[in-house]
Structures are given as structure tokens and as C-alpha cells.
mmCIF entry with sequence, helices, sheets and N, C-alpha, C, O atoms, coordinates in Angstrom:
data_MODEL
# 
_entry.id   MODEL 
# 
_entity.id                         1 
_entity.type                       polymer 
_entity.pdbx_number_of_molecules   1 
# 
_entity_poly.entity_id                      1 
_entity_poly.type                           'polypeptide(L)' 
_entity_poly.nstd_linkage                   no 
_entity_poly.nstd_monomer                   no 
_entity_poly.pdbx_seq_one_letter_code       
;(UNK)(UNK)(UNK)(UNK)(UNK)(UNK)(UNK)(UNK)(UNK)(UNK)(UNK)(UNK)(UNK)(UNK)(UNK)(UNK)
(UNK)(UNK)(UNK)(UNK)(UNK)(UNK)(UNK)(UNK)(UNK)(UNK)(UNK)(UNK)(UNK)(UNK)(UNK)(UNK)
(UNK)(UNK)(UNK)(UNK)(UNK)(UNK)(UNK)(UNK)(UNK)(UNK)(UNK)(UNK)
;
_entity_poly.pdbx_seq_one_letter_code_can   XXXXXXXXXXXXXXXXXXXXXXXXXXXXXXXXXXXXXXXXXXXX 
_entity_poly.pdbx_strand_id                 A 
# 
loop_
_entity_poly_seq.entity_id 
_entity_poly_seq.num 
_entity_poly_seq.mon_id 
_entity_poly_seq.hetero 
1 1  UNK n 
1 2  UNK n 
1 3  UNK n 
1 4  UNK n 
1 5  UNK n 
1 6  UNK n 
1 7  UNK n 
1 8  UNK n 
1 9  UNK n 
1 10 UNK n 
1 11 UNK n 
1 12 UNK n 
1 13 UNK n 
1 14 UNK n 
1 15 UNK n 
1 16 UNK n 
1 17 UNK n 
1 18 UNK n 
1 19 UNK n 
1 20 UNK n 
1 21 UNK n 
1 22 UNK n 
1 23 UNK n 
1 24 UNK n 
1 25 UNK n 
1 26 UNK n 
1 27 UNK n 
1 28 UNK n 
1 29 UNK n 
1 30 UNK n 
1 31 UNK n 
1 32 UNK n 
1 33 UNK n 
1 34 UNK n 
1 35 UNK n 
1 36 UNK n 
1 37 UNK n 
1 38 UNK n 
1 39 UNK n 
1 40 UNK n 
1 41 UNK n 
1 42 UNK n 
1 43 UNK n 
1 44 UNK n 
# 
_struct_asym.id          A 
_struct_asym.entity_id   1 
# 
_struct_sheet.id               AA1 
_struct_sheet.type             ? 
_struct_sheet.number_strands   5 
_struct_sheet.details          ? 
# 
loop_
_struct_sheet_order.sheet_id 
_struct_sheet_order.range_id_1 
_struct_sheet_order.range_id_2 
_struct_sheet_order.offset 
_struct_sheet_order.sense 
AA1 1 2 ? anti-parallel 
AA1 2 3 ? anti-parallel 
AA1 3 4 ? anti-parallel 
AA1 4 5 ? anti-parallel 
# 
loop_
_struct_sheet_range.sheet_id 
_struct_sheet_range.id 
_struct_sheet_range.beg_label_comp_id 
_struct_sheet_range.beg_label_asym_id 
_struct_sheet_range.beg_label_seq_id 
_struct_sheet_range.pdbx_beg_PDB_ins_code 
_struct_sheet_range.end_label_comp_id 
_struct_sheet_range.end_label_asym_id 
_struct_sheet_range.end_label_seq_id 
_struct_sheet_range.pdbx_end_PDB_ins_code 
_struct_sheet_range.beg_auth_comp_id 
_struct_sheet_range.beg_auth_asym_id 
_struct_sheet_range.beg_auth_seq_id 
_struct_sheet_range.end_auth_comp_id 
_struct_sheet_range.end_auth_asym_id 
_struct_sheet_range.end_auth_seq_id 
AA1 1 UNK A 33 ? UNK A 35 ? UNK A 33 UNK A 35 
AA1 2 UNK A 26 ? UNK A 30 ? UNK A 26 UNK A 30 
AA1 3 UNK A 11 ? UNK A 20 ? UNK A 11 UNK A 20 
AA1 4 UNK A 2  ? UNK A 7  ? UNK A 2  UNK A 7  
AA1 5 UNK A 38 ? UNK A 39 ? UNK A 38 UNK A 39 
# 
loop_
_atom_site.group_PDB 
_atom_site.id 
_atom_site.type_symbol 
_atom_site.label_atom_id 
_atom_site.label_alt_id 
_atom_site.label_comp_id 
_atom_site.label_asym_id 
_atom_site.label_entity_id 
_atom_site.label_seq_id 
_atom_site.pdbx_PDB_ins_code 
_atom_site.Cartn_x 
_atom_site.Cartn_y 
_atom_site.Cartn_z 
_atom_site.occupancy 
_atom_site.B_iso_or_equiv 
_atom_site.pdbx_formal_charge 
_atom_site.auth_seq_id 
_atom_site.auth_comp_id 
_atom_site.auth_asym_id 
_atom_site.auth_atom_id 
_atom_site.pdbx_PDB_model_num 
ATOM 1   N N  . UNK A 1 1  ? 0.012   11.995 -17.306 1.00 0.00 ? 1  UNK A N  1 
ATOM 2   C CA . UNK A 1 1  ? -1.299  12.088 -16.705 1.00 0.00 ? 1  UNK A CA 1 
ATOM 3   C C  . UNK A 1 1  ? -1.128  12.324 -15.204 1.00 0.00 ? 1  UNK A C  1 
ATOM 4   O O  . UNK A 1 1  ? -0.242  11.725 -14.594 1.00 0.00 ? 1  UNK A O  1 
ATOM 5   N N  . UNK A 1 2  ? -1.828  13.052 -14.685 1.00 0.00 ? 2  UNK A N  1 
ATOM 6   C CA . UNK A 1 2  ? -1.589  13.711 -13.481 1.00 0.00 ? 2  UNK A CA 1 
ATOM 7   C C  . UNK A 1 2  ? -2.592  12.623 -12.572 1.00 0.00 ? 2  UNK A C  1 
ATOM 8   O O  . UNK A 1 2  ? -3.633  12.194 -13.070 1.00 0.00 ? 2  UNK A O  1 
ATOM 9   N N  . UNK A 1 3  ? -2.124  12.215 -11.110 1.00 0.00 ? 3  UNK A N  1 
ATOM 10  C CA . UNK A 1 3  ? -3.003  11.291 -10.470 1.00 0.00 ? 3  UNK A CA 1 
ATOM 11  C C  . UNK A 1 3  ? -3.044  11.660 -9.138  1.00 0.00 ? 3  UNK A C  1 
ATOM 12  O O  . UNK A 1 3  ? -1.950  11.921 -8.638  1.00 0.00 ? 3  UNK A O  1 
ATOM 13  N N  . UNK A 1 4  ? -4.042  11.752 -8.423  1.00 0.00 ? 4  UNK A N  1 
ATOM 14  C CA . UNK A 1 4  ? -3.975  12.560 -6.919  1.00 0.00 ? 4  UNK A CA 1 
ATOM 15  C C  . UNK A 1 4  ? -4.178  11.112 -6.202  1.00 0.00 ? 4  UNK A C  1 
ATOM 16  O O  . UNK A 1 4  ? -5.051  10.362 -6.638  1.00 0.00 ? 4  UNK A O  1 
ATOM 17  N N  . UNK A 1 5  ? -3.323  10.705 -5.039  1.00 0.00 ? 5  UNK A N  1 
ATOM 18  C CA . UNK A 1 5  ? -3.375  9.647  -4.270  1.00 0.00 ? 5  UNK A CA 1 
ATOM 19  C C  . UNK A 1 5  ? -3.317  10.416 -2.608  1.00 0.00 ? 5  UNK A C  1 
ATOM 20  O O  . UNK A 1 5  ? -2.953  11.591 -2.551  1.00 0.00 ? 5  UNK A O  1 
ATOM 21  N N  . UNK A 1 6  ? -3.693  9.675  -1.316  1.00 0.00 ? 6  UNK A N  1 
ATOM 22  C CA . UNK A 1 6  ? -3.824  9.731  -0.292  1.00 0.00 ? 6  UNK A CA 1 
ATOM 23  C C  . UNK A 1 6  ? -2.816  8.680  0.540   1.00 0.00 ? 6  UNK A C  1 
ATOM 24  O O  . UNK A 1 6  ? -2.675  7.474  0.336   1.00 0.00 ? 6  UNK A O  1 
ATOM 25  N N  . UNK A 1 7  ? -2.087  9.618  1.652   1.00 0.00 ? 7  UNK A N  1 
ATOM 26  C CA . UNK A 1 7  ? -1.236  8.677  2.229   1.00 0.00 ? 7  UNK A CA 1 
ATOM 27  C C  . UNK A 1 7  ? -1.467  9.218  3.586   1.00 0.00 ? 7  UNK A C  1 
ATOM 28  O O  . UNK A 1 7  ? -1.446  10.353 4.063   1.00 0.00 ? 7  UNK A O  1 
ATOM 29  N N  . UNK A 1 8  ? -1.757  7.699  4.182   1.00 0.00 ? 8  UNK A N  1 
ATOM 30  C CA . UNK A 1 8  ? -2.672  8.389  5.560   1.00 0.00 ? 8  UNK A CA 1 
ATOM 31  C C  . UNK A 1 8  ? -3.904  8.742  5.717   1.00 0.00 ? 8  UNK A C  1 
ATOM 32  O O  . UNK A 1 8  ? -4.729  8.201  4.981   1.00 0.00 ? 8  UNK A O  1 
ATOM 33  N N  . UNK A 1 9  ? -4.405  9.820  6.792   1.00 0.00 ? 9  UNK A N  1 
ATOM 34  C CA . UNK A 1 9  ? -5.892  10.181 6.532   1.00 0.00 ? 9  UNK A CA 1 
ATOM 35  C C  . UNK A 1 9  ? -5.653  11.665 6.247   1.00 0.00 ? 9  UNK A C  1 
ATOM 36  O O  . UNK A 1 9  ? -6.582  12.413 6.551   1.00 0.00 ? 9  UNK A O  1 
ATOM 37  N N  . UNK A 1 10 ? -4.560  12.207 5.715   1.00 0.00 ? 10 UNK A N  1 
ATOM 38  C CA . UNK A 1 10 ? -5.071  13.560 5.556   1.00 0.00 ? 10 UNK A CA 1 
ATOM 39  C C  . UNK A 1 10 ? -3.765  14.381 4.826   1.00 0.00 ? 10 UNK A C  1 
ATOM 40  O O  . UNK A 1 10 ? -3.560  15.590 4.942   1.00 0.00 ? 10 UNK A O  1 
ATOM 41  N N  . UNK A 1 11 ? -3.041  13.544 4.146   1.00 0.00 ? 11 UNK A N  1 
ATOM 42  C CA . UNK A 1 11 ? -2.125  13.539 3.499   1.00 0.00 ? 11 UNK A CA 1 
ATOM 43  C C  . UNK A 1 11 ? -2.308  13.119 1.589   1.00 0.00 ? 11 UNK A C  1 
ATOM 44  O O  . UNK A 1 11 ? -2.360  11.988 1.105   1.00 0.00 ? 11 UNK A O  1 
ATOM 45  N N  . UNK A 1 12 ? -2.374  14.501 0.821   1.00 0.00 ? 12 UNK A N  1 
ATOM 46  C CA . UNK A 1 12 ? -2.691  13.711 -0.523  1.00 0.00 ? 12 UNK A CA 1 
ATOM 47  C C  . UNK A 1 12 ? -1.501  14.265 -1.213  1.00 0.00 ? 12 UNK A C  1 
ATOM 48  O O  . UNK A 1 12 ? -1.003  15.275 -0.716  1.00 0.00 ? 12 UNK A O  1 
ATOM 49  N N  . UNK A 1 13 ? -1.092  13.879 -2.032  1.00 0.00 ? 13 UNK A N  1 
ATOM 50  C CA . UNK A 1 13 ? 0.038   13.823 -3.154  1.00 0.00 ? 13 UNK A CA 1 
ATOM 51  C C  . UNK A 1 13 ? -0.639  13.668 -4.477  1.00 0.00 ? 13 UNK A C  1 
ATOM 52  O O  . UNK A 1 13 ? -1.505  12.851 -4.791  1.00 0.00 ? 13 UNK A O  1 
ATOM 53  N N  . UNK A 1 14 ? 0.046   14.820 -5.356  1.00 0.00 ? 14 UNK A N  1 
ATOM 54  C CA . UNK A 1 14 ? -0.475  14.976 -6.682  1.00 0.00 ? 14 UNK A CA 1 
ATOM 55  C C  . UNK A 1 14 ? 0.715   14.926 -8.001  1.00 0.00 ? 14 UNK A C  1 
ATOM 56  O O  . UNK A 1 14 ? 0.930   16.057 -8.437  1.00 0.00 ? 14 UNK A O  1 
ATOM 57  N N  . UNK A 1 15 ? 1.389   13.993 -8.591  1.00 0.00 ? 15 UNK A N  1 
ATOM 58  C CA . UNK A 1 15 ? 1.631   13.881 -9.182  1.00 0.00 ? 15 UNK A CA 1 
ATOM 59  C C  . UNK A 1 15 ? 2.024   13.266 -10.524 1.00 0.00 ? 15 UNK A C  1 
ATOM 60  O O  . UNK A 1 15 ? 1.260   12.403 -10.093 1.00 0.00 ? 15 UNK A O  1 
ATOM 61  N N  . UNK A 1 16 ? 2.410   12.877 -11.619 1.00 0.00 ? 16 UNK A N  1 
ATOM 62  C CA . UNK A 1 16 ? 2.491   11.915 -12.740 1.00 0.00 ? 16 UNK A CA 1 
ATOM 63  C C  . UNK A 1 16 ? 2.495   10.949 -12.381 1.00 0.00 ? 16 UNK A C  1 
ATOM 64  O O  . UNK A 1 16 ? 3.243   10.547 -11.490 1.00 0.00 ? 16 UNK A O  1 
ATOM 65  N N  . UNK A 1 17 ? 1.414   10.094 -13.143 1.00 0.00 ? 17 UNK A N  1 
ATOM 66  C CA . UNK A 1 17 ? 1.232   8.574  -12.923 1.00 0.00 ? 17 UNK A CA 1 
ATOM 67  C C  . UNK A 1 17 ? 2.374   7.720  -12.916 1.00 0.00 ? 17 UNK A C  1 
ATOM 68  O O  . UNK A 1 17 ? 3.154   7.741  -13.868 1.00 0.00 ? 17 UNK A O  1 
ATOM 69  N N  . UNK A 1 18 ? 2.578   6.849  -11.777 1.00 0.00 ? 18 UNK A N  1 
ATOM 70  C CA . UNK A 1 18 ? 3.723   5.844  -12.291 1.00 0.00 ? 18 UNK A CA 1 
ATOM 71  C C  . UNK A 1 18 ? 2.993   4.179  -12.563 1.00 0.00 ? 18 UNK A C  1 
ATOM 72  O O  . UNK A 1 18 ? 2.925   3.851  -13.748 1.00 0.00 ? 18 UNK A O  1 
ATOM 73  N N  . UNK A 1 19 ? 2.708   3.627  -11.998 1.00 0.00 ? 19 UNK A N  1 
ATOM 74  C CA . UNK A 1 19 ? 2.106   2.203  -12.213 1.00 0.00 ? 19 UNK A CA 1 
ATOM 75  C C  . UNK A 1 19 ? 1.258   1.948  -11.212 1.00 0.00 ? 19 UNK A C  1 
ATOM 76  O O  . UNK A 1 19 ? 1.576   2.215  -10.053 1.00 0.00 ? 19 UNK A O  1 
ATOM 77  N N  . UNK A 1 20 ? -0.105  1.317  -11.572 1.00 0.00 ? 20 UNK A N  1 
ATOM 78  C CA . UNK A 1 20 ? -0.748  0.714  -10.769 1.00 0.00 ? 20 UNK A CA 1 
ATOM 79  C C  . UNK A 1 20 ? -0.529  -0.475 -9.878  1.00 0.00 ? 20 UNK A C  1 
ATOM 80  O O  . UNK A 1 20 ? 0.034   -1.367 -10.513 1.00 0.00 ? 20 UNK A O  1 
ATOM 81  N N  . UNK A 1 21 ? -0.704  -0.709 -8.991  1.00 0.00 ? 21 UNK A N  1 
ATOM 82  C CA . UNK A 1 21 ? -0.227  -1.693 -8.184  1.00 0.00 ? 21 UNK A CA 1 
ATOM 83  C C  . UNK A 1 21 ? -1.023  -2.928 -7.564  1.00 0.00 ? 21 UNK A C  1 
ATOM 84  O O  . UNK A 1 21 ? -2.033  -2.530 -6.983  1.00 0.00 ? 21 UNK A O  1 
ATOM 85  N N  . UNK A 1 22 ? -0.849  -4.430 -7.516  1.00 0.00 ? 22 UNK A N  1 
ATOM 86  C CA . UNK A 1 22 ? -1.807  -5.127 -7.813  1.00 0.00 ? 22 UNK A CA 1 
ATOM 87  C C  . UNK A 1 22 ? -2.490  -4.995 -6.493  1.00 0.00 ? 22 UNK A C  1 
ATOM 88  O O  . UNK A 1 22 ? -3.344  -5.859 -6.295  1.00 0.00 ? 22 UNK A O  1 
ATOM 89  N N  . UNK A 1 23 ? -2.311  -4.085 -5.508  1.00 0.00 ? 23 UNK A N  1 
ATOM 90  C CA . UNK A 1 23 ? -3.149  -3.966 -4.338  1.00 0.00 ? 23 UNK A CA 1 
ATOM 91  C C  . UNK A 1 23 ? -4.410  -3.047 -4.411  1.00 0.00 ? 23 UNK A C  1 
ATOM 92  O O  . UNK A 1 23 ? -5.321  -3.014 -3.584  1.00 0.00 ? 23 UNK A O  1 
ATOM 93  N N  . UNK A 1 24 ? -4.306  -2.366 -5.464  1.00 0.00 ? 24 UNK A N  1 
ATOM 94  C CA . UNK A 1 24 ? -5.300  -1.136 -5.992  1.00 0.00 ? 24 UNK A CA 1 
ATOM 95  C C  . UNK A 1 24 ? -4.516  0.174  -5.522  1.00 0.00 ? 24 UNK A C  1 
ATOM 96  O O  . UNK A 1 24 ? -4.981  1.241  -5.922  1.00 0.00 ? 24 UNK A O  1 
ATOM 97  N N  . UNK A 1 25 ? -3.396  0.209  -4.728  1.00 0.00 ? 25 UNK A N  1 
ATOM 98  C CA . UNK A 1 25 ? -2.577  1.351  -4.555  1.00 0.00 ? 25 UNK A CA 1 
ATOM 99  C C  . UNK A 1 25 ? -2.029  1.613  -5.883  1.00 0.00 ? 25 UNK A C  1 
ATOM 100 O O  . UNK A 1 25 ? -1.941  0.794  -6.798  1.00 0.00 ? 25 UNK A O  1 
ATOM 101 N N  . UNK A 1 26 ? -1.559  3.217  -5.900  1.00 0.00 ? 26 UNK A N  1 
ATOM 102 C CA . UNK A 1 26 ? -1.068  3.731  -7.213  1.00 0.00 ? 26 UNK A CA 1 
ATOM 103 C C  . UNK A 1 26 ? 0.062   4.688  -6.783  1.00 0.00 ? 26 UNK A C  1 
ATOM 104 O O  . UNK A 1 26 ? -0.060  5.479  -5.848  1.00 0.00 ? 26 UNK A O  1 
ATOM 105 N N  . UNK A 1 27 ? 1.681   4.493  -7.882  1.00 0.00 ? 27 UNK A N  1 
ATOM 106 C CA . UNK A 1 27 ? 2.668   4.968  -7.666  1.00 0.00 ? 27 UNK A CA 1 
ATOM 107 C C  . UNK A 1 27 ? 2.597   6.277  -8.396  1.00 0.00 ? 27 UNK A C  1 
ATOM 108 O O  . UNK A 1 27 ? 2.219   6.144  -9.560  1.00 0.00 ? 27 UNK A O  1 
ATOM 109 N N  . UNK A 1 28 ? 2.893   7.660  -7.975  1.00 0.00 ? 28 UNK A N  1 
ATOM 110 C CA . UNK A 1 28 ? 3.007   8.772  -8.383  1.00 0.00 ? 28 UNK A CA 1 
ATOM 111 C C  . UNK A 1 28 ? 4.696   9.076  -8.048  1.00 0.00 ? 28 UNK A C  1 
ATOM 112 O O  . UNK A 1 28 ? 5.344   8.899  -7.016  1.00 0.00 ? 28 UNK A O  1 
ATOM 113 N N  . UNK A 1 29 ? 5.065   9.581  -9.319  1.00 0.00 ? 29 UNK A N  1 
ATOM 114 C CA . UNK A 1 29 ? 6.582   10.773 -9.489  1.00 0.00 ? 29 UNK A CA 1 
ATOM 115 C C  . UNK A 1 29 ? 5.752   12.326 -8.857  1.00 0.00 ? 29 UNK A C  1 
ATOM 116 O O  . UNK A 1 29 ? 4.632   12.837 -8.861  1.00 0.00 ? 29 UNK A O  1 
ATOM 117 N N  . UNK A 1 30 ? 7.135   12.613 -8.357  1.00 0.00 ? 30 UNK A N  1 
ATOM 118 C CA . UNK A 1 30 ? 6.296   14.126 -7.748  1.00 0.00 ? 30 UNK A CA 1 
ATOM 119 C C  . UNK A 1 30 ? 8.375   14.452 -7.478  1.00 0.00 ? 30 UNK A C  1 
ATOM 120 O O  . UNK A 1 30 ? 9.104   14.216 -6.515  1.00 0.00 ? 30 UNK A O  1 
ATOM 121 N N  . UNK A 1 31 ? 8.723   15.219 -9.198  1.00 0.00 ? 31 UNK A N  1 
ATOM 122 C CA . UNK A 1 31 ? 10.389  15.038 -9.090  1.00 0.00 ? 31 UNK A CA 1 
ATOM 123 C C  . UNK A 1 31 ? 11.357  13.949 -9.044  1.00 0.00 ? 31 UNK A C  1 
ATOM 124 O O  . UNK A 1 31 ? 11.196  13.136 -9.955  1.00 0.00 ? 31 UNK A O  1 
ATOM 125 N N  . UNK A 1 32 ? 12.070  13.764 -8.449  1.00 0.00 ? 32 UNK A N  1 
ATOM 126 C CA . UNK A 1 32 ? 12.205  12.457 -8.305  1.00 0.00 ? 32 UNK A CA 1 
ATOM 127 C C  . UNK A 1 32 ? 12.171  11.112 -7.148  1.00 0.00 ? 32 UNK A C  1 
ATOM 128 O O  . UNK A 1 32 ? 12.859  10.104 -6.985  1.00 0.00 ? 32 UNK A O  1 
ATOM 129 N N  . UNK A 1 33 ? 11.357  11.521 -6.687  1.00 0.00 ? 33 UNK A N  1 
ATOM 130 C CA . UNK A 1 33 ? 10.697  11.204 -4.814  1.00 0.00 ? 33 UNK A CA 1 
ATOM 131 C C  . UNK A 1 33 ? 9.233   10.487 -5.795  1.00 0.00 ? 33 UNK A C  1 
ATOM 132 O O  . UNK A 1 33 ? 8.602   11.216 -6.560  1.00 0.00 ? 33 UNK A O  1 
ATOM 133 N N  . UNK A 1 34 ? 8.837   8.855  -5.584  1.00 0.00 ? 34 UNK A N  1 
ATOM 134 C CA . UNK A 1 34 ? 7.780   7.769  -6.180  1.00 0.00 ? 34 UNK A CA 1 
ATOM 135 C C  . UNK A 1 34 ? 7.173   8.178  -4.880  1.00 0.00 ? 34 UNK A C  1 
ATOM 136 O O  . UNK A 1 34 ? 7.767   8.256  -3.805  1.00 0.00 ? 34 UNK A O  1 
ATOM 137 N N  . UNK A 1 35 ? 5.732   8.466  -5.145  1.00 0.00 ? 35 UNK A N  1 
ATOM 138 C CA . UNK A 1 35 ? 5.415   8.222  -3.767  1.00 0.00 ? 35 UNK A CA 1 
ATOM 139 C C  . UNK A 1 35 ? 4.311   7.047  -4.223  1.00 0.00 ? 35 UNK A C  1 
ATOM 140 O O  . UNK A 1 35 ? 4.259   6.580  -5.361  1.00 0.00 ? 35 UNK A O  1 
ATOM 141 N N  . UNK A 1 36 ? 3.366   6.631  -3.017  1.00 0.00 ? 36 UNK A N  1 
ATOM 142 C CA . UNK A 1 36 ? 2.574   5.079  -3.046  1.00 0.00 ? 36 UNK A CA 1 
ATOM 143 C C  . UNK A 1 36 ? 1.458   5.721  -2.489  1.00 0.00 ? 36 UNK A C  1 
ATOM 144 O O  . UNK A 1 36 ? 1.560   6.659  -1.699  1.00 0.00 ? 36 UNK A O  1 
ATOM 145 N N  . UNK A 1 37 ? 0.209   5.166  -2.942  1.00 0.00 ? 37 UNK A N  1 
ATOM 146 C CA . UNK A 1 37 ? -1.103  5.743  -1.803  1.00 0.00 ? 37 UNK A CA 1 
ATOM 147 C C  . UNK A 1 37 ? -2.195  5.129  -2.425  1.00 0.00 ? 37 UNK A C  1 
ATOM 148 O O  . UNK A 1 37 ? -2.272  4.498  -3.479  1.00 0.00 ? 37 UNK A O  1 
ATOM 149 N N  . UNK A 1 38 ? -3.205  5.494  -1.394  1.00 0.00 ? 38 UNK A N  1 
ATOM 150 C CA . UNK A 1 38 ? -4.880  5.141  -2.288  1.00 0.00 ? 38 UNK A CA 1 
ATOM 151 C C  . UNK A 1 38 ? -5.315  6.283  -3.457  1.00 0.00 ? 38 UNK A C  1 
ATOM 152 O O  . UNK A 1 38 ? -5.650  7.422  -3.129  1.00 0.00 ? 38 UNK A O  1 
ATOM 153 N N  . UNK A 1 39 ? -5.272  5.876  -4.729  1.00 0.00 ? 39 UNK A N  1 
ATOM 154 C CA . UNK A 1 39 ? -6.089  6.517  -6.003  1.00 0.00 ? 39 UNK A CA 1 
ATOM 155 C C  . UNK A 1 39 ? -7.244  7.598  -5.401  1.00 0.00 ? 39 UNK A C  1 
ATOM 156 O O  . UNK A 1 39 ? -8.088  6.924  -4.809  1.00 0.00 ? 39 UNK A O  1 
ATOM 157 N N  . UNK A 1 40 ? -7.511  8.742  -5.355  1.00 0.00 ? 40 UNK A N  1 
ATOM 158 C CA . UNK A 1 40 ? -8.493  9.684  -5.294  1.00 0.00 ? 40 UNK A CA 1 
ATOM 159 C C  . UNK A 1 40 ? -9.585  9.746  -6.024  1.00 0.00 ? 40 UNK A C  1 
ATOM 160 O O  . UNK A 1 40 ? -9.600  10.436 -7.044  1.00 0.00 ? 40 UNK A O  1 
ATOM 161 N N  . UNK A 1 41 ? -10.449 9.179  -5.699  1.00 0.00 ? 41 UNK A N  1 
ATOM 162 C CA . UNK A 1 41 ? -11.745 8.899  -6.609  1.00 0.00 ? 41 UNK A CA 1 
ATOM 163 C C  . UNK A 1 41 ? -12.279 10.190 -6.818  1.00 0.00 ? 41 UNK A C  1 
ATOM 164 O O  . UNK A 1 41 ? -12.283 11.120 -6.011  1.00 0.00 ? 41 UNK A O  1 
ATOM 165 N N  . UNK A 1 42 ? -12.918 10.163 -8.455  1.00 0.00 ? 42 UNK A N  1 
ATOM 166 C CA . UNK A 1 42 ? -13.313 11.875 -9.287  1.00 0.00 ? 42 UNK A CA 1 
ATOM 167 C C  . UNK A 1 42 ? -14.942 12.119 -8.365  1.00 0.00 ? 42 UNK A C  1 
ATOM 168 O O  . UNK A 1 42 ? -15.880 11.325 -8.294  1.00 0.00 ? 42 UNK A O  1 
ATOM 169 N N  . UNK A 1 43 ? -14.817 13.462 -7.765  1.00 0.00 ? 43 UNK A N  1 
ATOM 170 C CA . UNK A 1 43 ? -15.985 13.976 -7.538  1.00 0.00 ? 43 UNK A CA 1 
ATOM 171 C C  . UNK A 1 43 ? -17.528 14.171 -8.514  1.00 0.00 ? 43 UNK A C  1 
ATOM 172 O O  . UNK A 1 43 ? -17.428 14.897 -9.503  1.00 0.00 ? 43 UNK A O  1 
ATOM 173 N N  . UNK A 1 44 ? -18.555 13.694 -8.298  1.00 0.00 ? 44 UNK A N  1 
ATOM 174 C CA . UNK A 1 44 ? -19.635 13.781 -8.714  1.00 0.00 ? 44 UNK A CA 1 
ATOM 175 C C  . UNK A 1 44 ? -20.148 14.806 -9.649  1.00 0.00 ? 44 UNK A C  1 
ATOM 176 O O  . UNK A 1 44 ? -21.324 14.779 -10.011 1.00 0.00 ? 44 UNK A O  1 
# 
């Protein structure tokens, strides 16, 4: 499942879900580089 997260204010990263995190941050694979960020909430 593909998950778009934000790192920073203008920095987003899009790749396979890795685990949710009990802060509400979410870990994405993007190769083999985890990255960490705020979840991208779905447009209206």
C-alpha cells in the first residue's frame, strides 16, 4: 500500500507503508532508505 508522508514544510515522500507509529507519524520504504513523517491526509 502506497502512503504519502511530509517531512518538514515542504518536503513529501511517497512510498510503501512501513508501520504506524505511536506518535501518529508513519514509516515509509522508498528502496531501501525508511523514511518517518506526518501521514498526508486524502483530499476532499
Amino acid at each position: 500500500m502506497l502512503q504519502t508522508i511530509t517531512m518538514g514544510s515542504c518536503v513529501s515522500v511517497q512510498g510503501t507503508f512501513v508501520r504506524q507509529l505511536p506518535n501518529g507519524r508513519v514509516s515509509v520504504r522508498v528502496g531501501s532508505t525508511v523514511y518517518t513523517g506526518v501521514p498526508v491526509t486524502q483530499a476532499a
